[in-house]
Residue, then its C-alpha position, 0 to 999 in steps of 0.5 A: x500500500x503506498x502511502x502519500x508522502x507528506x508535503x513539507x513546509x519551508x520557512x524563508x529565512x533571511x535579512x529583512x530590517x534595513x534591507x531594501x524591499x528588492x534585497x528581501x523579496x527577490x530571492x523568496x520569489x525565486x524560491x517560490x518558483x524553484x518549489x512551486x507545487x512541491x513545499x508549502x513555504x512561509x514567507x515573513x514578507x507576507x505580513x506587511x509591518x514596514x515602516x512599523x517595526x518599532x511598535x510591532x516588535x512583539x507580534x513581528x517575532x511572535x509571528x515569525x516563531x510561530x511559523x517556525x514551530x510549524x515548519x520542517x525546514x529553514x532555508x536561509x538567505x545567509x547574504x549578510x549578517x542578520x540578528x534576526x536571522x541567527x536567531x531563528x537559526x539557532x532557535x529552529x536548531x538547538x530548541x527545536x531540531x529543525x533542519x537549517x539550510x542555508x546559502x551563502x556566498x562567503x567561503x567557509x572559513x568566513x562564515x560565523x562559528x555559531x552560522x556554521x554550528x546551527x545550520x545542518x548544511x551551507x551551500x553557495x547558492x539558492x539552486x544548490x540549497x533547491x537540489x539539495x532539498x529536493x533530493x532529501x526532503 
């Protein structure tokens, strides 16, 4: 009897504060493209709190761990360093057991100890990340 396999659910994580609209989105629609059909993704970018972060902190984070708790696998934009980013990294990691794959474009002796501790896999790019993802998940 074959079973239906379960759809997965990819969080998209990656640089938002003081990142241009362009640096933020560019790459989650390309991701939405690459899984299209295949995963079911959440995007933070998808609860719009632009020019009121300040004051929706709170519910910014509750958000983005809730959304956390509910998916398989990160996949994270590791462009630049990212507070924010390291720490759902860390949180899906160590507190949660997720798996994290991450694309970078710094070599591996550049990138951050604790980037490289908590995430299951670095990669140099968005496709390789898709591949990789694809073939194990």
């Amino acid at each position: 009897m074959n079973q239906a396999k379960k759809t997965r659910t990819i969080y998209l994580c990656g640089p938002i504060m003081d990142c241009s609209p362009e640096e933020c989105g560019v790459w989650r629609e390309r991701a939405k493209k690459l899984f299209s059909g295949r995963f079911i993704l959440l995007d933070p970018m998808r609860r719009n709190f632009k020019d009121r972060e300040v004051d929706s902190a709170n519910e910014i984070v509750s958000f983005d761990l809730q959304d956390i708790a509910e998916c398989d696998i990160l996949l994270v934009n590791y462009c630049k360093p990212s507070v924010g980013s390291a720490m759902e990294v860390f949180h899906a990691s160590y507190n949660l057991g997720k798996f994290v794959i991450a694309f970078s474009p710094f070599p591996f002796k550049d990138c951050n100890p604790w980037m490289i501790r908590f995430c299951t896999k670095i990669l140099p790019d968005l496709e390789a990340a898709a591949t990789y993802i694809e073939e194990h998940f």
